[in-house]
N, CA and C atoms of all chains as a GROMACS GRO file, in nm:
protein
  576
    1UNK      N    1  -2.419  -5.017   1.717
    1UNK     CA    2  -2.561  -4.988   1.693
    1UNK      C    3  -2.645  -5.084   1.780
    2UNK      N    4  -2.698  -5.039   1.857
    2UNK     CA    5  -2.791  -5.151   1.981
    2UNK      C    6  -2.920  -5.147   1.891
    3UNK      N    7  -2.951  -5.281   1.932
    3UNK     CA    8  -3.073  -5.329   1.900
    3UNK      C    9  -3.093  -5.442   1.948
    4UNK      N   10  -3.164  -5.412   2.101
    4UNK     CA   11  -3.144  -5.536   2.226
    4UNK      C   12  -3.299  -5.538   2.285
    5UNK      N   13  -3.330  -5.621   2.305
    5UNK     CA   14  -3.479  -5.672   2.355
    5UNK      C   15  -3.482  -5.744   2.474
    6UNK      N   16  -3.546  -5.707   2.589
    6UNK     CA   17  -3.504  -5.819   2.736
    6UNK      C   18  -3.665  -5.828   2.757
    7UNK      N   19  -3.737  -5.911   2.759
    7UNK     CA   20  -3.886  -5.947   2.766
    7UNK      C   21  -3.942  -6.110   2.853
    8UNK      N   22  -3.984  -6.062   2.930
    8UNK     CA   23  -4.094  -6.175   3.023
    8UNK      C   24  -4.183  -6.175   2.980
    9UNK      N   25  -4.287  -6.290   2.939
    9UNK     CA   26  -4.358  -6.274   2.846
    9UNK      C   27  -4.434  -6.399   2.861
   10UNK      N   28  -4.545  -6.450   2.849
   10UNK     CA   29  -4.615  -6.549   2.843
   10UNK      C   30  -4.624  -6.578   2.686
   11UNK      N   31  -4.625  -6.715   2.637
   11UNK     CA   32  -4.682  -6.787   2.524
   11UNK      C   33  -4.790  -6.779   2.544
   12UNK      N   34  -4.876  -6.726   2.420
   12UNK     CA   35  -5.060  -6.735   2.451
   12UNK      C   36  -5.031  -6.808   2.303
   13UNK      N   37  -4.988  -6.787   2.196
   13UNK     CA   38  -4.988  -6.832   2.081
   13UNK      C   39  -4.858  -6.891   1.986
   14UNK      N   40  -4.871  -7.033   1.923
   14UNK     CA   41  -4.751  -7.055   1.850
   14UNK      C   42  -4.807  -7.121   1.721
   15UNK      N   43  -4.728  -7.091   1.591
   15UNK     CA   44  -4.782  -7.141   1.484
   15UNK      C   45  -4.682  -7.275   1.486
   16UNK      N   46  -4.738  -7.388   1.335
   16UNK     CA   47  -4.645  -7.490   1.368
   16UNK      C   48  -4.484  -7.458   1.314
   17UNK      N   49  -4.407  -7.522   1.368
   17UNK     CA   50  -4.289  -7.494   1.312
   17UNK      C   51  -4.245  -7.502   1.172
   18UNK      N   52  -4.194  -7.434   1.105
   18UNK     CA   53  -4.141  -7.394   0.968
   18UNK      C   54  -4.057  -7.442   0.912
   19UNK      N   55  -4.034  -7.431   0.764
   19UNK     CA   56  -3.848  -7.416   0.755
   19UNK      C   57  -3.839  -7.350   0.638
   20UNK      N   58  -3.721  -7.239   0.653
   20UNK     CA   59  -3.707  -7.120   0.562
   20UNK      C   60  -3.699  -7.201   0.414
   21UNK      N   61  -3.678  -7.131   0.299
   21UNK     CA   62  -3.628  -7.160   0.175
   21UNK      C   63  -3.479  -7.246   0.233
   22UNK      N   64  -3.427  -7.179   0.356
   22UNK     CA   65  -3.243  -7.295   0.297
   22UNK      C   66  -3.287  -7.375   0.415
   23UNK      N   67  -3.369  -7.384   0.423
   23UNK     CA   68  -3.340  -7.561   0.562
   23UNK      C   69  -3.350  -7.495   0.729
   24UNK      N   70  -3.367  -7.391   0.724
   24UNK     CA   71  -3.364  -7.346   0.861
   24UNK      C   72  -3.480  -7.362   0.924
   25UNK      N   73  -3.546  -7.430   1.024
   25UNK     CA   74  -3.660  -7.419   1.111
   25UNK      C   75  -3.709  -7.278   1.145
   26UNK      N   76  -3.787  -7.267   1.137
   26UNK     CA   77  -3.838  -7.126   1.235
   26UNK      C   78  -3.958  -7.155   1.301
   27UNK      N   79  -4.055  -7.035   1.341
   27UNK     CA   80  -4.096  -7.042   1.473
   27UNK      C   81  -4.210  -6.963   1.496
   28UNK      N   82  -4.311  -6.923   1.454
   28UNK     CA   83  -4.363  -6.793   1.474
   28UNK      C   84  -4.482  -6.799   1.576
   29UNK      N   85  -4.454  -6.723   1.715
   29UNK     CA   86  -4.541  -6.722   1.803
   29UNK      C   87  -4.585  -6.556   1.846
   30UNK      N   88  -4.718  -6.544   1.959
   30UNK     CA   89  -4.712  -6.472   1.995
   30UNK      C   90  -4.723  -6.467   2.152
   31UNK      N   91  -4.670  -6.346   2.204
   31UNK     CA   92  -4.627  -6.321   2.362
   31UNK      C   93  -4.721  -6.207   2.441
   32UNK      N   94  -4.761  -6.232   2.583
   32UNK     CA   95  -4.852  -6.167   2.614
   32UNK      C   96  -4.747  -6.108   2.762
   33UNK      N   97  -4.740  -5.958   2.782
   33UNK     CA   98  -4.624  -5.902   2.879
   33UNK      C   99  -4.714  -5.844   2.953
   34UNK      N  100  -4.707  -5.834   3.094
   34UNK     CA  101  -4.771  -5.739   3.147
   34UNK      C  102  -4.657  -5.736   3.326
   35UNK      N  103  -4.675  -5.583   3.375
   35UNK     CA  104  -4.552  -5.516   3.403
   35UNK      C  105  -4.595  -5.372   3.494
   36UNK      N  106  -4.517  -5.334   3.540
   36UNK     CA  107  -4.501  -5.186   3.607
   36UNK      C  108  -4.393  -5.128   3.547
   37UNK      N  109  -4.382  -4.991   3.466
   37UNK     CA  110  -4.259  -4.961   3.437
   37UNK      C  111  -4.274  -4.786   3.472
   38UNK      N  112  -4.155  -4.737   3.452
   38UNK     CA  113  -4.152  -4.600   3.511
   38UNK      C  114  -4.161  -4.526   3.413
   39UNK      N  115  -4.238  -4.412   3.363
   39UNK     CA  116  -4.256  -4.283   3.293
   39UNK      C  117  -4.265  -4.151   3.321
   40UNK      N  118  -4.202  -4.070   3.252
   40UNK     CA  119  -4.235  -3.978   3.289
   40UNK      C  120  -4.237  -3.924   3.461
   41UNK      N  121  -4.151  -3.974   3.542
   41UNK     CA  122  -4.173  -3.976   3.655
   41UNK      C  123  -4.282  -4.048   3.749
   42UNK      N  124  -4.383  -4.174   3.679
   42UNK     CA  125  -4.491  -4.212   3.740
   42UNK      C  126  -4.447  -4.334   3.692
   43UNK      N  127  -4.552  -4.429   3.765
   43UNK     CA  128  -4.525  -4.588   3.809
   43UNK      C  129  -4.678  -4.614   3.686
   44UNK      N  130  -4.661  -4.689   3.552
   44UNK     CA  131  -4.780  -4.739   3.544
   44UNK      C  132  -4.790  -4.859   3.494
   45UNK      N  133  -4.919  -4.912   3.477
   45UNK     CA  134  -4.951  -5.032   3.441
   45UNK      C  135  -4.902  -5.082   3.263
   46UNK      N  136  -4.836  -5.154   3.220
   46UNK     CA  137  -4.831  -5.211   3.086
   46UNK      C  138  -4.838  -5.349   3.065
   47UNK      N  139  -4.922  -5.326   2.923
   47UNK     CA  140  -4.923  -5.415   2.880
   47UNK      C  141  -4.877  -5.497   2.714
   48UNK      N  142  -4.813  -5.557   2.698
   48UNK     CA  143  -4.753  -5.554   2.537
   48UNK      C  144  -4.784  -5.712   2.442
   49UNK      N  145  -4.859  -5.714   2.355
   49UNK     CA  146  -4.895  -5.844   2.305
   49UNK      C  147  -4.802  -5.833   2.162
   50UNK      N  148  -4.672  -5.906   2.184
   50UNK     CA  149  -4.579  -5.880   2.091
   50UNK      C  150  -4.542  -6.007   1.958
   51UNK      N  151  -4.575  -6.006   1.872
   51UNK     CA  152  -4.522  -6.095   1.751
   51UNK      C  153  -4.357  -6.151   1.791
   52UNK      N  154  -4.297  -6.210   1.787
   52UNK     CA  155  -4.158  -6.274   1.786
   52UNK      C  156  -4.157  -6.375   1.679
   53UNK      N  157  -4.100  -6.417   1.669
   53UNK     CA  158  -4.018  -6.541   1.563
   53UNK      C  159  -3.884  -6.585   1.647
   54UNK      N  160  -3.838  -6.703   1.584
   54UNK     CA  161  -3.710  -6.789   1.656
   54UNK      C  162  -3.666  -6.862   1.550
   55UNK      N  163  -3.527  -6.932   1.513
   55UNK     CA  164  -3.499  -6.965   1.384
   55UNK      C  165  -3.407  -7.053   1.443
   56UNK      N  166  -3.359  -7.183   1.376
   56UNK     CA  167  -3.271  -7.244   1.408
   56UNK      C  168  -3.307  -7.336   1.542
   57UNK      N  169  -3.232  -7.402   1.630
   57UNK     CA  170  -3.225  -7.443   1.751
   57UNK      C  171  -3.318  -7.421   1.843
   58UNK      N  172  -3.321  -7.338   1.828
   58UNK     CA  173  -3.392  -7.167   1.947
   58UNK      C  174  -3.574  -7.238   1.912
   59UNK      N  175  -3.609  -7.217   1.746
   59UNK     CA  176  -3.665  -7.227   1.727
   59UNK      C  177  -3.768  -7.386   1.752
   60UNK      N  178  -3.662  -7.493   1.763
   60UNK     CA  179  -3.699  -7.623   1.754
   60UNK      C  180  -3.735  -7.645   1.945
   61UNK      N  181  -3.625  -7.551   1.990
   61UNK     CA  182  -3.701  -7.602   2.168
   61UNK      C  183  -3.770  -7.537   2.189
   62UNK      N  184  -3.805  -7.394   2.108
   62UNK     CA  185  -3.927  -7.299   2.139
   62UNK      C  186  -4.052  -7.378   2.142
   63UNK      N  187  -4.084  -7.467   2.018
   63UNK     CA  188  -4.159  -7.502   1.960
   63UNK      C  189  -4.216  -7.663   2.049
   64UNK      N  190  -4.143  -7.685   2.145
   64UNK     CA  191  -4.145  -7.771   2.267
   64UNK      C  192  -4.223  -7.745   2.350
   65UNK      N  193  -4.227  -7.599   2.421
   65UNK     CA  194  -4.250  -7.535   2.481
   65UNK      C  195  -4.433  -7.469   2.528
   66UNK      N  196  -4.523  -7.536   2.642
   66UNK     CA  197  -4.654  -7.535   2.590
   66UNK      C  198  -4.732  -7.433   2.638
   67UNK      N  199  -4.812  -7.395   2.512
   67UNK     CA  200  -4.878  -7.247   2.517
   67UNK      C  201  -4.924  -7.252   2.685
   68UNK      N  202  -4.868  -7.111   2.716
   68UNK     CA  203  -4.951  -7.080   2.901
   68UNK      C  204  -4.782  -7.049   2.957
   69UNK      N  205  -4.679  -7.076   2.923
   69UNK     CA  206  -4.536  -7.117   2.973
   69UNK      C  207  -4.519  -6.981   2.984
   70UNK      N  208  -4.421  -6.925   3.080
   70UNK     CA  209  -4.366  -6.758   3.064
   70UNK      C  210  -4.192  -6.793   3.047
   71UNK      N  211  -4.186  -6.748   2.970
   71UNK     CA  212  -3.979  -6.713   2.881
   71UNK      C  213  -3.956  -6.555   2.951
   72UNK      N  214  -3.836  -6.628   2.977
   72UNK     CA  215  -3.749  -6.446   2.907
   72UNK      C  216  -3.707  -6.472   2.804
   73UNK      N  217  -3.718  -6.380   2.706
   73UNK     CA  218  -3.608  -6.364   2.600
   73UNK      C  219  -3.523  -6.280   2.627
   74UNK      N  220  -3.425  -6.262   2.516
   74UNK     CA  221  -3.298  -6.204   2.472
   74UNK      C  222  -3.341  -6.187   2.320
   75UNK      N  223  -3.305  -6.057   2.277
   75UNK     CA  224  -3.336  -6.095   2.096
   75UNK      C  225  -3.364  -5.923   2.045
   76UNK      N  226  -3.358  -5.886   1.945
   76UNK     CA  227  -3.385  -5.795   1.866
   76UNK      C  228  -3.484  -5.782   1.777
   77UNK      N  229  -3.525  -5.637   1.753
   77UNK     CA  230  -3.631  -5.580   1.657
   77UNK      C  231  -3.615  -5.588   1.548
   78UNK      N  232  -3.662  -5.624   1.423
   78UNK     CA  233  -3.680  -5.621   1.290
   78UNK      C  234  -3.774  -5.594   1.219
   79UNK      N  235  -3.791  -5.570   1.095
   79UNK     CA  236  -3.930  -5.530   1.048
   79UNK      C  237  -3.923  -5.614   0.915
   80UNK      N  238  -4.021  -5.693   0.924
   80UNK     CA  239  -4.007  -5.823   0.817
   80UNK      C  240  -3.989  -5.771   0.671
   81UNK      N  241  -3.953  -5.814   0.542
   81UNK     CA  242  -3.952  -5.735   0.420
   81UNK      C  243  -4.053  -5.708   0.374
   82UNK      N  244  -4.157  -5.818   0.406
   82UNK     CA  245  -4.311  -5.783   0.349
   82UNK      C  246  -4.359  -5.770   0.422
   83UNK      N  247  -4.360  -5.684   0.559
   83UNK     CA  248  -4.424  -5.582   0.678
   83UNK      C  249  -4.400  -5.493   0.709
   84UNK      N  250  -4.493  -5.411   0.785
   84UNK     CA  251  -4.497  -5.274   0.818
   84UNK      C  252  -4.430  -5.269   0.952
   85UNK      N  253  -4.510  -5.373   1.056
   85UNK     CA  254  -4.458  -5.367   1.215
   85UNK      C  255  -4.316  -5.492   1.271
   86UNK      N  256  -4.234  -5.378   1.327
   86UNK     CA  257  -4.140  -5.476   1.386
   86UNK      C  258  -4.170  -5.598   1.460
   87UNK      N  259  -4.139  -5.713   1.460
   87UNK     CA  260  -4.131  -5.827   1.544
   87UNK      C  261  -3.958  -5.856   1.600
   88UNK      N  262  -4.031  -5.916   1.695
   88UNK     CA  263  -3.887  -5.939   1.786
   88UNK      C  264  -3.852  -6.076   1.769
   89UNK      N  265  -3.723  -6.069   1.712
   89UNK     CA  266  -3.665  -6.181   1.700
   89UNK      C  267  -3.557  -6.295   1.825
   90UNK      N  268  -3.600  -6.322   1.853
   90UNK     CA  269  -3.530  -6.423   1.977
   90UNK      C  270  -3.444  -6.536   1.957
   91UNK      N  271  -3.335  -6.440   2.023
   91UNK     CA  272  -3.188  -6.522   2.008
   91UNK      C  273  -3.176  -6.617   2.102
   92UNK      N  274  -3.204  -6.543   2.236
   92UNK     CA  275  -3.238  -6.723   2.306
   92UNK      C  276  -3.306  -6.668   2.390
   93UNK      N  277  -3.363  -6.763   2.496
   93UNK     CA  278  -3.459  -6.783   2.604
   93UNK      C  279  -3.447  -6.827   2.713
   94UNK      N  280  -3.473  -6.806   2.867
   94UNK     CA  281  -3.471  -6.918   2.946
   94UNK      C  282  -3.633  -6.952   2.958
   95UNK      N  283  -3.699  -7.034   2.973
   95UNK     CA  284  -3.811  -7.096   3.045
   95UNK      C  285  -3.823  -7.064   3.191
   96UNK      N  286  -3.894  -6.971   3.281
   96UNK     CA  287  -3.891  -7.022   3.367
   96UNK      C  288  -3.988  -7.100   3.445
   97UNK      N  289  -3.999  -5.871   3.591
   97UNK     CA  290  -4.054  -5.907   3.478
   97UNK      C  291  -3.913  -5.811   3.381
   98UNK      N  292  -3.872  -5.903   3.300
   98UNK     CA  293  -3.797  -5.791   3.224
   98UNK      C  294  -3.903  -5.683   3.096
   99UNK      N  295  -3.864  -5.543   3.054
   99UNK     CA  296  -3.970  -5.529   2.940
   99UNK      C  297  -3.868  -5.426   2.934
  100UNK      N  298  -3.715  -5.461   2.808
  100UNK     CA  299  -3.640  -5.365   2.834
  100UNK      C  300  -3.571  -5.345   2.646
  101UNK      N  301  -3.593  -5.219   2.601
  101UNK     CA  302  -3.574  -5.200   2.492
  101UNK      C  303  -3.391  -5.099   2.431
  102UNK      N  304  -3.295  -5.141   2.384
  102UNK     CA  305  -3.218  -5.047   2.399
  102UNK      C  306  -3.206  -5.075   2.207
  103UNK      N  307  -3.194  -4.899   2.159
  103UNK     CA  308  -3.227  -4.867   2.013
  103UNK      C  309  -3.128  -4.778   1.970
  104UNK      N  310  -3.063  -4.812   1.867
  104UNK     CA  311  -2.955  -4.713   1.812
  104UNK      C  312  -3.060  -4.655   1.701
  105UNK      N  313  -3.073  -4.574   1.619
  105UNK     CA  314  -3.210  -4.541   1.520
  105UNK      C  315  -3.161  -4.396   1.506
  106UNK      N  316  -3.219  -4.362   1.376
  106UNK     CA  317  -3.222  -4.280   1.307
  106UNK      C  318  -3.375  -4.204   1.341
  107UNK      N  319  -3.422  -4.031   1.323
  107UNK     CA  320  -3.549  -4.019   1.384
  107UNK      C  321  -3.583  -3.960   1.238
  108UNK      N  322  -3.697  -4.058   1.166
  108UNK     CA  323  -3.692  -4.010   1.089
  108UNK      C  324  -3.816  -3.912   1.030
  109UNK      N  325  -3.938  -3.936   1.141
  109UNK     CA  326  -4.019  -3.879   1.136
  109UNK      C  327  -4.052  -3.820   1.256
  110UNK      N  328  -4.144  -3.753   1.304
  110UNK     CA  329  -4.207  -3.652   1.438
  110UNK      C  330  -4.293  -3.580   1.424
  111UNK      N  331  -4.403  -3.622   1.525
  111UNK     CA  332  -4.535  -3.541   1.499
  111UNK      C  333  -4.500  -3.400   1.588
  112UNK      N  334  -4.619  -3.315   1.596
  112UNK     CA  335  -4.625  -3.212   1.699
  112UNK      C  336  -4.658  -3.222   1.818
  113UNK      N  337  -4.576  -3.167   1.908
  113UNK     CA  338  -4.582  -3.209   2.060
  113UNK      C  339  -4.736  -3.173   2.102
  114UNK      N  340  -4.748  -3.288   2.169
  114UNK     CA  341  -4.911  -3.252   2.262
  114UNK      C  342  -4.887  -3.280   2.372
  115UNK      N  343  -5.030  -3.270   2.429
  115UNK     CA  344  -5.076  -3.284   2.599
  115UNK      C  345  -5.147  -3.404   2.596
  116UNK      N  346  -5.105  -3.488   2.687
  116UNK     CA  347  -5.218  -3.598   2.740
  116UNK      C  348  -5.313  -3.511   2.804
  117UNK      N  349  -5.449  -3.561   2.840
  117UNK     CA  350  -5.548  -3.552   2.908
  117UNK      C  351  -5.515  -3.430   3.040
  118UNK      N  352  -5.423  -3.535   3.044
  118UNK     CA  353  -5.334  -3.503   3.242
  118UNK      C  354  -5.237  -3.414   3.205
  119UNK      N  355  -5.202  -3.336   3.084
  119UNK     CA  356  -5.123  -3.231   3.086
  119UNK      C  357  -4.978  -3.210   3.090
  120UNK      N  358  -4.982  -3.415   3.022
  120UNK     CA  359  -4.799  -3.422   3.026
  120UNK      C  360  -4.758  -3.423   2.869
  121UNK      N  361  -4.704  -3.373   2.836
  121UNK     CA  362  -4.622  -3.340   2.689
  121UNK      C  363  -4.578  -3.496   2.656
  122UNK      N  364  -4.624  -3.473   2.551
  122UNK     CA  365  -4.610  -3.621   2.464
  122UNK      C  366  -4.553  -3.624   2.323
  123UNK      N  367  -4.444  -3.703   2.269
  123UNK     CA  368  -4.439  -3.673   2.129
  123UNK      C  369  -4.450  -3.817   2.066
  124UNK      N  370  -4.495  -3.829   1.953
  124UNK     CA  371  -4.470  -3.957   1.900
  124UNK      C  372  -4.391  -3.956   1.760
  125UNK      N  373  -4.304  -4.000   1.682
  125UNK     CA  374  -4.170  -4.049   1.662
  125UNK      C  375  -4.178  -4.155   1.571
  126UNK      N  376  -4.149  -4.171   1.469
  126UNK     CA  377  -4.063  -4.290   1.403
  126UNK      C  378  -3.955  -4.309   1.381
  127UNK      N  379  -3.900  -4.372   1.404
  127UNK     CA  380  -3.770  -4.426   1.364
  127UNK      C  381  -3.712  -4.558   1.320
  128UNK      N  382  -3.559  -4.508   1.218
  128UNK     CA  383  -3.553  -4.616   1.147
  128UNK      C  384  -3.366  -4.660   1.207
  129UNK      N  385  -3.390  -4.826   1.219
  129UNK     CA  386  -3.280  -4.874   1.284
  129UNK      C  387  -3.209  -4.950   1.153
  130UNK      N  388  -3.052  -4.973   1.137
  130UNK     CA  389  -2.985  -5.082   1.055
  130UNK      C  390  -2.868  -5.116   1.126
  131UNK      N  391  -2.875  -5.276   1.127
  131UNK     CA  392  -2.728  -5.338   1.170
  131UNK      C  393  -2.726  -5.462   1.146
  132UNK      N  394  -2.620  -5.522   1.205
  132UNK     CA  395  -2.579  -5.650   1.162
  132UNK      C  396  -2.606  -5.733   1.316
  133UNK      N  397  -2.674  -5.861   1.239
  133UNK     CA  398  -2.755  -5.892   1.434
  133UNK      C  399  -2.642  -6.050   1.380
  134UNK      N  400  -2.637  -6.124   1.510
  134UNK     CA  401  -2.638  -6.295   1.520
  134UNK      C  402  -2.752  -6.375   1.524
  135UNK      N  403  -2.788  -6.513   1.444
  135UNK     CA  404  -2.923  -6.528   1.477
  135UNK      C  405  -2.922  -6.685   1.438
  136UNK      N  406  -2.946  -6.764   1.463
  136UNK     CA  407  -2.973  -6.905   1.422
  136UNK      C  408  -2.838  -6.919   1.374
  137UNK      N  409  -2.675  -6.875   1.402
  137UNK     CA  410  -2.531  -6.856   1.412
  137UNK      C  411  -2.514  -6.845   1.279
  138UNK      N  412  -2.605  -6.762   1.254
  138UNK     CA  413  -2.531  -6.641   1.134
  138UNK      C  414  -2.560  -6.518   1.150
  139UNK      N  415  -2.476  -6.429   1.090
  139UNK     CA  416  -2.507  -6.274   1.078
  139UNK      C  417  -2.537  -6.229   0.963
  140UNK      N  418  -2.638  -6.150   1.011
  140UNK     CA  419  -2.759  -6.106   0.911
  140UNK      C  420  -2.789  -5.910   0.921
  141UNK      N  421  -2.811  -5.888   0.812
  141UNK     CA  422  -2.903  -5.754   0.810
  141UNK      C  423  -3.008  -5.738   0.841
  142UNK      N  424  -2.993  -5.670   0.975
  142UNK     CA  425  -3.140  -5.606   0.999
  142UNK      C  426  -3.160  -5.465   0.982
  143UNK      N  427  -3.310  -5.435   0.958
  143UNK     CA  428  -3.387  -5.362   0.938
  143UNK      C  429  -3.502  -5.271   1.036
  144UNK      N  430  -3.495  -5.162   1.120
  144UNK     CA  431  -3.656  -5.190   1.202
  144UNK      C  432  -3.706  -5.068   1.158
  145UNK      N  433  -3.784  -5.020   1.086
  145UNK     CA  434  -3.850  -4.905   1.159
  145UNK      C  435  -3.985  -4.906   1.241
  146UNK      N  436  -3.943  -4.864   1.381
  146UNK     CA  437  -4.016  -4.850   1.483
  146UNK      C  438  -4.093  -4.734   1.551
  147UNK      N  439  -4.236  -4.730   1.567
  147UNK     CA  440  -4.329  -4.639   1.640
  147UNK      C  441  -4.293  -4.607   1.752
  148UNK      N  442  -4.220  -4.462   1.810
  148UNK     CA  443  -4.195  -4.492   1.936
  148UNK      C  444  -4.246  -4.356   2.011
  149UNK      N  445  -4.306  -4.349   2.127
  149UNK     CA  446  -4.333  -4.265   2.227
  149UNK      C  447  -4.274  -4.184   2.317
  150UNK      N  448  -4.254  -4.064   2.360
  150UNK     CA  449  -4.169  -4.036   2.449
  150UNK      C  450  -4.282  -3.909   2.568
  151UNK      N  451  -4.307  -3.896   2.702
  151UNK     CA  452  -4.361  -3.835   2.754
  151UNK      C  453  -4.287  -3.753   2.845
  152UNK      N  454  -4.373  -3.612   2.923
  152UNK     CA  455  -4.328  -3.553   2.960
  152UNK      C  456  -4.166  -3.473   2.971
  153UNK      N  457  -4.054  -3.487   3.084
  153UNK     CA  458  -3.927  -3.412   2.992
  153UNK      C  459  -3.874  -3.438   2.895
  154UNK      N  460  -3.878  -3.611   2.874
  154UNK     CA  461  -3.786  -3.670   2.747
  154UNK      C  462  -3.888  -3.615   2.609
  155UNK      N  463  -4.015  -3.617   2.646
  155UNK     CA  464  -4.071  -3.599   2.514
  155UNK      C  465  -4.020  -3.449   2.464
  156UNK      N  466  -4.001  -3.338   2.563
  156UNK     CA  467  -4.006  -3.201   2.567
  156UNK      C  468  -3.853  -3.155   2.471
  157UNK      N  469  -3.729  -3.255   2.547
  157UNK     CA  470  -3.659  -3.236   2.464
  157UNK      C  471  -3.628  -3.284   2.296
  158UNK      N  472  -3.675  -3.459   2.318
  158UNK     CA  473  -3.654  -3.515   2.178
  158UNK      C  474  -3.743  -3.434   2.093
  159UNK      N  475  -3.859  -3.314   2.114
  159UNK     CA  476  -3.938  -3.265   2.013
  159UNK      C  477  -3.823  -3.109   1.928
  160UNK      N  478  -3.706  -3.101   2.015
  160UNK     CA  479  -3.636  -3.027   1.980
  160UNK      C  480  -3.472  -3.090   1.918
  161UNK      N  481  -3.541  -3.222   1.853
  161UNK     CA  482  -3.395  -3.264   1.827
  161UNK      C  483  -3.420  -3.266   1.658
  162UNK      N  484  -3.382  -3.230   1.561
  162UNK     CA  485  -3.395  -3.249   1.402
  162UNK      C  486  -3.409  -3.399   1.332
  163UNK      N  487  -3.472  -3.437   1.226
  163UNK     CA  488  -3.510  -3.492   1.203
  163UNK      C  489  -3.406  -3.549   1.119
  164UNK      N  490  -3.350  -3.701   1.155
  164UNK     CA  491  -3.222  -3.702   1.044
  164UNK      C  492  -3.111  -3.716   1.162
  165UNK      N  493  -3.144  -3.666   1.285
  165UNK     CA  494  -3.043  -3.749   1.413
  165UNK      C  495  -3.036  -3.874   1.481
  166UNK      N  496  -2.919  -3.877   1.496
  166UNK     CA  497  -2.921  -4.072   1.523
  166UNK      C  498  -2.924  -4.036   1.671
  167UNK      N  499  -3.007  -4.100   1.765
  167UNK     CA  500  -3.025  -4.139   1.908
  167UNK      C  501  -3.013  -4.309   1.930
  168UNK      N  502  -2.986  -4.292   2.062
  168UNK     CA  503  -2.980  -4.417   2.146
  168UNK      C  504  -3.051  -4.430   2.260
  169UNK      N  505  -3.155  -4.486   2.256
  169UNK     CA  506  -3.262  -4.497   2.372
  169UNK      C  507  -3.260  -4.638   2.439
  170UNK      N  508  -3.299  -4.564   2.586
  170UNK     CA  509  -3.342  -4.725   2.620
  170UNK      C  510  -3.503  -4.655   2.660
  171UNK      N  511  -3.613  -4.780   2.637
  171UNK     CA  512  -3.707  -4.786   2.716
  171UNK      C  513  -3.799  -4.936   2.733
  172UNK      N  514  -3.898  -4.932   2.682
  172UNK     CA  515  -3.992  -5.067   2.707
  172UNK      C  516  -4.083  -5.080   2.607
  173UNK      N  517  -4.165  -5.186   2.539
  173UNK     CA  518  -4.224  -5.223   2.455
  173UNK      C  519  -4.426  -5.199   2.527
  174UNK      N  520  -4.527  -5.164   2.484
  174UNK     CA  521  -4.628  -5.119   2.509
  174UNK      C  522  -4.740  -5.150   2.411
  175UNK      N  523  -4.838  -5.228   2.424
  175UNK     CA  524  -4.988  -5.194   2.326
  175UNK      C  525  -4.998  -5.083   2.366
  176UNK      N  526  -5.052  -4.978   2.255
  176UNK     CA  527  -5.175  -4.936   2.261
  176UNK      C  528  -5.304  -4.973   2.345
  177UNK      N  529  -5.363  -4.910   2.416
  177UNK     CA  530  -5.506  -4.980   2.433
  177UNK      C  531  -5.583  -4.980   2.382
  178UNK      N  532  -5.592  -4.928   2.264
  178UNK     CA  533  -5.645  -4.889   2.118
  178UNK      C  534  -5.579  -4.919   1.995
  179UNK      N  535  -5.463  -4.988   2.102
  179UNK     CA  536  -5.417  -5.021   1.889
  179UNK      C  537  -5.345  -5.183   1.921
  180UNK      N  538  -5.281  -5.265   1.804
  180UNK     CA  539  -5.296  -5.369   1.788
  180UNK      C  540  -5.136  -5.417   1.820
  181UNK      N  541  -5.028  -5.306   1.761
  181UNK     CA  542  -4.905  -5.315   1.750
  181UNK      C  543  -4.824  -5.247   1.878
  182UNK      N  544  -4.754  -5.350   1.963
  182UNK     CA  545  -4.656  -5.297   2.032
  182UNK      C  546  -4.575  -5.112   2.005
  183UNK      N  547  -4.584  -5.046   2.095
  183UNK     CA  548  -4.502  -4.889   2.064
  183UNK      C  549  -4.355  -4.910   2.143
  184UNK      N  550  -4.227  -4.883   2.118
  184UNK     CA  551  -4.102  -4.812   2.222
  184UNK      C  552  -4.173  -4.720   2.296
  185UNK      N  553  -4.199  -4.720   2.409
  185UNK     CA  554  -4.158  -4.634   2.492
  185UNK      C  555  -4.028  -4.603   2.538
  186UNK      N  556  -4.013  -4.466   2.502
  186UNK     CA  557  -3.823  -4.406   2.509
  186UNK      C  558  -3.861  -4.336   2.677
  187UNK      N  559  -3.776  -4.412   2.739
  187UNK     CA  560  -3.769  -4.342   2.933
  187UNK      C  561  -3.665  -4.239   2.914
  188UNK      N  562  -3.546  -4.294   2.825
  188UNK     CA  563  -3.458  -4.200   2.790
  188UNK      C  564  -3.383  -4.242   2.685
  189UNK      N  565  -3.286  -4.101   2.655
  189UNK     CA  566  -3.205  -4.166   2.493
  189UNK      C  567  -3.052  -4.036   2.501
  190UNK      N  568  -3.004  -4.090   2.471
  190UNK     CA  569  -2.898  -4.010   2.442
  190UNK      C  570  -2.824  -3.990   2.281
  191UNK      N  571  -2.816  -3.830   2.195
  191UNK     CA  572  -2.842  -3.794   2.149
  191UNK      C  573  -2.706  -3.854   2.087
  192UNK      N  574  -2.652  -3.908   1.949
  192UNK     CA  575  -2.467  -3.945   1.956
  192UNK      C  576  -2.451  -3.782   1.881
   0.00000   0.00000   0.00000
């Protein structure tokens, strides 16, 4: 069952870092994408201002990391228990 | 720039096919995803259901696929320019 996310993305926004009910850090930022992708047979402009989260490790060097910076991620879609819209969860990152 | 989405999902909703402006067939789509992801090095249940788009041929066929079929798409993540929440754009999907 795929559920794979590949995203370039600028940090415009990060909240402070967390930690779940069992001890886990988390992370909650948001990402600003913009891109050429192919549709429909045509070349157009996008743009995607996407919610993510990061948990663990991921989450503690995310949280290093200063708003304006562009990542790739790696990571998957979820839809929180008490939400309507998926956020992408990020398994890891490079900085570049 | 990566902006690359790949979705195993269930289709569990579908509006009626339209026309953009420009006269390309459009459908829009919900769908609902479940699996078992890695994440802060544990495995976990996930959940997505996701808003997703499909235009011109891909839209033409997925409007003829039943509601209750599992697809596998790849496409890219998108605002609205009118709306607040990232959409899938499906470039393509293959039907299991």
């Amino acid at each position: 069952m795929d559920n794979r996310v590949a995203l370039t993305a600028c940090l415009i926004e990060a909240q402070a870092l967390r930690f779940t009910p069992g001890g886990v850090s988390a992370l909650s930022v948001l990402l600003e994408h913009e891109s050429r992708q192919q549709e429909a047979g045509q070349e157009r402009q996008v743009r995607a201002v996407v919610k993510a989260v990061a948990f663990g490790e991921v989450a503690e060097r995310l949280a290093r990391l200063p708003v304006g910076s562009v990542l790739t991620l790696q990571g998957f879609l979820a839809t929180p228990r008490n939400g309507k819209h998926p956020v992408v969860h990020i398994q890891e990152y490079q900085h570049d």
